[in-house]
FIRODO-154151 format. One record per residue (C-alpha): x, y negated, z. Coordinates in steps of 0.05 Angstrom, whole numbers, plus 5000, padded with zeros to 4 digits. Each point is the difference from the previous one (the first is absolute). Last residue first. Example, Ala and Ser with C-alpha at 12.3 -4.5 7.8 and 13.67 -1.06 7.14 Angstrom:
REM residues 2
527350215143
497350695013
END
This chain:
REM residues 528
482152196021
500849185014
497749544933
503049444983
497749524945
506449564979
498749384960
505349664958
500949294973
506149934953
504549424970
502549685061
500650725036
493250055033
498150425061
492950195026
499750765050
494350265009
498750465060
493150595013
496149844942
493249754981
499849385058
506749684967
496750034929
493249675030
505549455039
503449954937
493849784952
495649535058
505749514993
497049484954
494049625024
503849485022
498349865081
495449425025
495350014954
494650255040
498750664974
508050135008
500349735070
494250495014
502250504968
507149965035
505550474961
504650475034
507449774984
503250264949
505749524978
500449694940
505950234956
503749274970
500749974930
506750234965
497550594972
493550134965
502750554951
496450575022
501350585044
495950515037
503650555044
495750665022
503550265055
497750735042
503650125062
501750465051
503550574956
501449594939
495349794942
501249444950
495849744945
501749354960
495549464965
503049434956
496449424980
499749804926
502049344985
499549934918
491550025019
500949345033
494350135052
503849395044
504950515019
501250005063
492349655017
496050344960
503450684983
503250115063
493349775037
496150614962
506050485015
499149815067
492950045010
499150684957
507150325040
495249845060
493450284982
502850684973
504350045064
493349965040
497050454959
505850615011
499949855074
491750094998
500850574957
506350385035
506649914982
502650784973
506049774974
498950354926
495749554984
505449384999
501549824935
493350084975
497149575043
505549484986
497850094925
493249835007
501149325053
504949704945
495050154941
494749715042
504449385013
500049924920
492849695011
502549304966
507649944972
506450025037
503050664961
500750525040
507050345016
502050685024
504250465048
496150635032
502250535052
507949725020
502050425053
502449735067
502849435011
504849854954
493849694953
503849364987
501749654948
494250014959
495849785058
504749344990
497449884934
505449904951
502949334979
496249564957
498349834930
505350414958
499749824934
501850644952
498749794916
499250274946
500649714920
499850374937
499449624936
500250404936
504349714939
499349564947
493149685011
497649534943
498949375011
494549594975
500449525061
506349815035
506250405013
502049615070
493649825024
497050754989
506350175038
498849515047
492450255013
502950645005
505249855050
493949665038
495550614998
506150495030
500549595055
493049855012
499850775010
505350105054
502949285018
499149314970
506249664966
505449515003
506050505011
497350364950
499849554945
508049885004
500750655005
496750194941
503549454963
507150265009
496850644981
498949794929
493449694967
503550014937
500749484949
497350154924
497749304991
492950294998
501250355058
503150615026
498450625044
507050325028
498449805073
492750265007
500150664956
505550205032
496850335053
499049735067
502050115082
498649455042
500950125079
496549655049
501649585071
494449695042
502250505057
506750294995
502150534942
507650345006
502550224934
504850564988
503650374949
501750674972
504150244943
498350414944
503350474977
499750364922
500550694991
497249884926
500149414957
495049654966
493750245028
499149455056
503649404991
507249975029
499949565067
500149385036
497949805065
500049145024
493949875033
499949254972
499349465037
495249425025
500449505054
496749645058
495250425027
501650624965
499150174932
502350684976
501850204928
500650614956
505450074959
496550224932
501550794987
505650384982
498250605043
500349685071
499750205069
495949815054
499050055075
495049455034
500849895078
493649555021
500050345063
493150425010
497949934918
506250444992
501249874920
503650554953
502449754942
500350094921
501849534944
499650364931
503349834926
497650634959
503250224933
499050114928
504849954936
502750695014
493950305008
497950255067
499850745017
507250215031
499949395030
493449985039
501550545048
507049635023
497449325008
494250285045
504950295051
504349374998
494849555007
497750485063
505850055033
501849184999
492949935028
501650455054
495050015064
494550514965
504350474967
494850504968
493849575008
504349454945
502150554965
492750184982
497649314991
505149804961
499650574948
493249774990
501649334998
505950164940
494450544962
494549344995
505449474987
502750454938
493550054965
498849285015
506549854959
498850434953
492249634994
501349414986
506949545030
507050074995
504650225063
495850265056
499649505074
499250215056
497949765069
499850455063
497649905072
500950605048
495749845065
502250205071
494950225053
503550595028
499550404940
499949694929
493549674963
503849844935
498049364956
500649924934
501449494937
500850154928
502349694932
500950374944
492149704973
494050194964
495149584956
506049464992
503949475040
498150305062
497649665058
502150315073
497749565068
502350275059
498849715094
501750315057
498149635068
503750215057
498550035081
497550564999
499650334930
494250124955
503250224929
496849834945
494050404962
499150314938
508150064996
501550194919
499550684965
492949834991
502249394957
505050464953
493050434986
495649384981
505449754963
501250644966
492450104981
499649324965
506350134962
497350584979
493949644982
505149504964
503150514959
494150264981
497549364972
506449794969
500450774949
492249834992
501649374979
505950344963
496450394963
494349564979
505849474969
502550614962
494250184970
498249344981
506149864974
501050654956
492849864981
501749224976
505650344959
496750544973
494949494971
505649554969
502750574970
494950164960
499249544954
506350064981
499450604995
493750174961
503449554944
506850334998
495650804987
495649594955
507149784963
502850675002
493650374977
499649434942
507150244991
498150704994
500850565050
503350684960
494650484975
500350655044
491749924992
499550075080
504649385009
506250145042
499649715070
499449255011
502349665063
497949225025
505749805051
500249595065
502749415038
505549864963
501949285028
502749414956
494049715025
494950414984
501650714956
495750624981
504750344953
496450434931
501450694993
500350634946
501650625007
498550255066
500050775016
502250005071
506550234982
500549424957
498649485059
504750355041
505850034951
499149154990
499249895083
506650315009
503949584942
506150144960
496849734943
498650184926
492549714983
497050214929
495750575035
498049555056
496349514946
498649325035
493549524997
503349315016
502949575045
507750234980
504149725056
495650065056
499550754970
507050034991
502249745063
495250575042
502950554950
506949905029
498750235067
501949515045
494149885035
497850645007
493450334980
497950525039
493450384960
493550225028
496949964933
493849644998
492850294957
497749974937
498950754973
506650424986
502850274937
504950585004
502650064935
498750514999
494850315053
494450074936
493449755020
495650615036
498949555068
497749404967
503949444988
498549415040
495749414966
503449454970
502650314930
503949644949
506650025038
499550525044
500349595062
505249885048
498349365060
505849765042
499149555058
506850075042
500350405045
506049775034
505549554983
506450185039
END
């Protein structure tokens, strides 16, 4: 439909407005625009182009809409405001006030004004239109703004600090707000959920939908903490009834015990995540409907079993179905390839983006979001982690090996164990040795490599109190503790070392060194 077009009614001869006494018929009506729909394919609009002059409504006879409105509104006489083959507006006259009938000097003044006219209207109809929609683009892209900065909160602030593991995302979306998500689930008895999503289309539906899907993840995922299967299946069957048809949710969703390296998943039509061992690299094979589709879907369950220096991959589409110049694809065949050749954890995910900038070249324009994240586990568990049979377990925590963080180590042990009743000096004396040995875990274990933490654990029985200390310092050889000579020592004649575990040995009552090829680990006893 054309709308509003620029129409001005006069009375003819007169160019001020009538006053308010003037007769009321005809009903003449000072210059102003008539709010009047003009379709396209009425057949006044072709006549006008048609004619390109001053017209007489009275000597028309067409079947036309815009003709009967135009004559209800009192218009007699009018004159087409045209550019480019285009009507883009119309001069109106009303009846003149002397009842005389319009001349054809009147007609040809009326044809004159309008053609010079026109081009006027025209440059204000494109001005006015251009300001509308930069103001239309700028609030679209503060909402778009906003929305980014709200789909961002939704994501992890922080990664995952696991024993052992080193966690590692990266998500880059092809526009202002993305479909594609990533998560991770603190679940009881240490185990992490890890999800990856990805939303069909991109902009802000899609984002729209990612925001409700992790939110509906979240809460299934605390429902049914140990079944990933359950839980895609759960969340499959509230998003149906309210997805569009054309929209769904591809999702990869497992369980990971940090303790053995066991990682649970099950797939919702998702990329095949892969796993890179030592000497290979293969794809977690789970398939399943994408979420949203259909409901009562299953899901089946699978298994992955993680051993030191080996990671999982998991990635959004993004990666493998971005092409180049030559229209080629970066594939999955290629992924793995890459893979196998790699870094680990975050230089991982750097050097597939460095090949896929490699691979597409410069100037290109992202198709898709990228979504990469990855689980490397560095090392088994602790061993204090493993134990903690005897007796009950009253604190279990890590430090990372950088300066000073003994004091953190010495604070919480004293909180641990206030309600055992050690007296002050006792109490002080284990303060000084879990400060020397978390100190010497730190420097010597683990080198002050801040990716090392050392491991502190709590126990209490009847008889005895155990704080264990481990790092990752094993495979050297445990000095004995012998008591040291200061005069050999002043004189050179004995390393200076060893003063460290004979002060930790004098604090407490036993302490017991053992090392497991891969760990180092202290215990302070205490008898009650």
């Amino acid at each position: 439909m054309m709308r509003n077009l620029f129409r001005k009614q006069s009375q003819g001869e007169a160019t001020l407005p009538i006053p308010a006494e003037a007769p009321a018929e005809p009903a003449p009506v000072a210059a102003q625009i008539l709010p009047l729909d003009f379709a396209p394919n009425d057949p006044l609009s072709a006549y006008l182009l048609s004619t390109g002059g001053a017209v007489d409504l009275d000597r028309l006879k067409l079947d036309s809409p815009a003709l009967r409105a135009l004559r209800e509104a009192g218009v007699r006489l009018i004159a087409p405001l045209a550019g480019q083959g285009e009507l883009i507006g119309l001069l109106n006259l009303g009846p003149r006030r002397s009842e005389q009938e319009y001349t054809a000097d009147d007609r040809q003044l009326l044809a004159d004004l309008a053609t010079q006219a026109a081009p006027a209207v025209r440059v204000a109809q494109l001005v006015r239109q251009q300001q509308i929609e930069t103001q239309a683009r700028e609030r679209l892209e503060q909402e778009l703004r906003v929305a980014r900065v709200v789909q961002q909160t939704l994501l992890p602030k922080e990664l995952p600090e696991l024993d052992g593991w080193q966690v590692a995302a990266y998500w880059q979306p092809a526009q202002a707000v993305s479909g594609d998500f990533y998560d991770f689930i603190a679940l009881p008895d240490g185990n992490l959920g890890v999800v990856e999503a990805d939303v069909t289309g991109k902009g802000v539906p899609a984002a729209l939908v990612m925001a409700a899907t992790r939110g509906i993840l979240r809460v299934a995922a605390e429902q049914d903490p140990t079944s990933p299967g359950k839980v895609l299946a759960h969340v499959n069957d509230l998003l149906c009834p309210d997805l569009p048809p054309s929209m769904f949710v591809t999702c990869l969703y497992g369980v990971l015990n940090p303790a053995t390296g066991r990682f649970v998943f099950a797939n919702a039509g998702h990329n095949l995540p892969t796993k890179r061992t030592a000497d290979t690299v293969v794809e977690l094979r789970a398939t399943g409907m994408p979420l949203g589709l259909l409901p009562e879907m299953t899901y089946d369950e699978h298994e992955a079993l993680l051993e030191p220096g080996e990671i999982i991959l998991i990635y959004s589409d993004g990666l493998v179905e971005a092409h180049n110049p030559q229209g080629e694809m970066f594939s999955f065949p290629r992924l793995r390839t890459l893979a196998g050749g790699l870094g680990s954890g975050a230089d991982l995910i750097e050097q597939l983006r460095g090949a896929l900038a490699d691979f597409v070249g410069p100037g290109w324009e992202q198709e898709d979001d990228v979504t990469f994240v990855t689980l490397e586990r560095t090392s088994p568990p602790l061993p204090c982690r493993e134990r903690g049979s005897g007796g009950e377990v009253l604190a279990d925590f890590t430090v990372a090996s950088t300066t000073d963080n003994e004091r953190e180590a010495m604070e919480r042990v004293v909180a641990a164990v206030a309600g055992l009743g050690l007296s002050a000096d006792r109490l002080e004396r284990l303060k000084t040795a879990v400060g020397e040995a978390t100190m010497n875990a730190m420097e010597h274990g683990n080198r002050y490599d801040p990716e090392k933490p050392v491991a502190i654990q709590v126990r209490a029985d009847a008889d005895e109190l155990i704080v264990s200390i481990s790092d990752h310092g094993g495979g050297q050889p445990i000095p004995e503790v012998d008591t040291p000579d200061l005069e050999a020592k002043l004189a050179g004649l004995q390393s200076p070392r060893g003063w460290g575990l004979f002060l930790i040995r004098s604090m407490v009552d036993d302490m017991r060194v053992t090392e497991d090829g891969v760990h180092h680990t202290v215990e302070l006893v205490m008898n009650r």
